[in-house]
Steps between C-alpha positions, in 0.01 A plus 500: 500500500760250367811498674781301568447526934098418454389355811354138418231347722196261549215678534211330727123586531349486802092580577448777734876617525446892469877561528801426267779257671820478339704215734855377441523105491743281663666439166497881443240516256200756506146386583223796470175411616166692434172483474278483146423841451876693475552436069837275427669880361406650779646273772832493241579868526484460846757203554718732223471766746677256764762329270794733672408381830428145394885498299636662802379267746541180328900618423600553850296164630641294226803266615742338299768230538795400300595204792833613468802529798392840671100501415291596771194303640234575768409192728233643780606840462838395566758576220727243381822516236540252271830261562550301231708148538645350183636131516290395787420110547112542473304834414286659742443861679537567854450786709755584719446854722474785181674226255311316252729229403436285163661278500559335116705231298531768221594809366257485233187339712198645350295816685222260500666275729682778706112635550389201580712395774460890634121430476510132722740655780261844521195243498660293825563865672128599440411144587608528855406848527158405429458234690581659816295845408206347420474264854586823681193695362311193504541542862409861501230487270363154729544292171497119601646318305752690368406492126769339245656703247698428175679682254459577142660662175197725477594880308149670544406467885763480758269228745078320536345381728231174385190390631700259640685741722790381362749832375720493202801781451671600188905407558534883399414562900847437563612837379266689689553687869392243776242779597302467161545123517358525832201750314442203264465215750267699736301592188462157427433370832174710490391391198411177770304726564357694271547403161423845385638839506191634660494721785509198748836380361636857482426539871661200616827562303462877629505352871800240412687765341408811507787664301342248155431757270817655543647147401254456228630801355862345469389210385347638193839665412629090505495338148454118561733386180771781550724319793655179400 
């Protein structure tokens, strides 16, 4: 079946899967996983079965900016309107209550550089945020040190924790509630832990925060490169 709304995906196999998976990606692209024995047509008609539903949910989770005076912005579930400055001495964006201020030496500065100076304000926001999140569940969670984090431009998984016990969080966090920010850090935190998603970890994160599926669910309607 050729047609123009055909659902396109990356198909991987998996031994022993019995079941067919189709996940949405942080970038909003389709991963179906199954196992060897399901043949490739097969395990087509059934994503084809799904494309309404796939096209439905990607178009309502999709965001889009133009950076212009009146755009909208979400900064830890807070929502910000775009104030734009022409003429000013030195560019730069500031928040300021539900104003985001840019601040720029032109009319014509580039969306590149408008996103850009978005992205480094949102980034100090999260920063701080972070910081102090992660040392307060550190407490809860009897984590000593405190482990350090950093931040990075990553569009397919919002945050890691290493071997290292040192976490890493996409600057896309910034857009999301403080609860499912708060869902991410914990998550990480017991991946101290556990550094599986076995039973053990799923325990501990069920005794941290018991509500964690529910907030698992949101976050898989999130799309990592949809907010700045």
């Amino acid at each position: 079946m050729e047609t123009d709304d055909k659902v396109q995906y990356t198909l991987k196999r998996r031994a022993g899967q019995r079941r067919i998976y189709l996940r949405i990606q942080g970038d909003g692209s389709l991963l179906v996983t199954a196992g060897y024995g399901p043949k490739v047509e097969y395990i087509d008609s059934i994503v084809q079965k799904k494309r309404d539903w796939y096209h439905s949910f990607t178009s309502q989770q999709k965001v889009c900016h133009d950076y212009l005076e009146g755009d909208q912005f979400l900064l830890l579930g807070k929502k910000l309107v775009l104030n734009i400055a022409i003429n000013a001495p030195c560019s730069n964006a500031q928040v300021l209550g539900n104003v985001l201020l840019l601040s720029i030496r032109s009319r014509t500065a580039e969306t590149k550089l408008k996103k850009q100076l978005i992205s480094d304000e949102f980034s100090r926001h999260l920063s701080n945020f972070l910081s102090l999140r992660i040392s307060d569940w550190s407490r809860r969670m009897k984590i000593e040190p405190s482990p350090h984090f950093h931040l990075n431009n990553a569009v397919r998984q919002w945050a890691s924790c290493s071997s290292k016990r040192e976490l890493s969080f996409s600057r896309r966090v910034a857009c999301l509630d403080t609860d499912l920010v708060d869902y991410l850090i914990v998550h990480e935190l017991c991946h101290i832990f556990h550094m599986n998603h076995g039973p053990e970890f799923k325990a501990l994160l069920q005794t941290v925060i018991p509500d964690w599926k529910e907030r698992r669910t949101r976050m898989s309607r999130c799309y990592l490169d949809s907010f700045l």
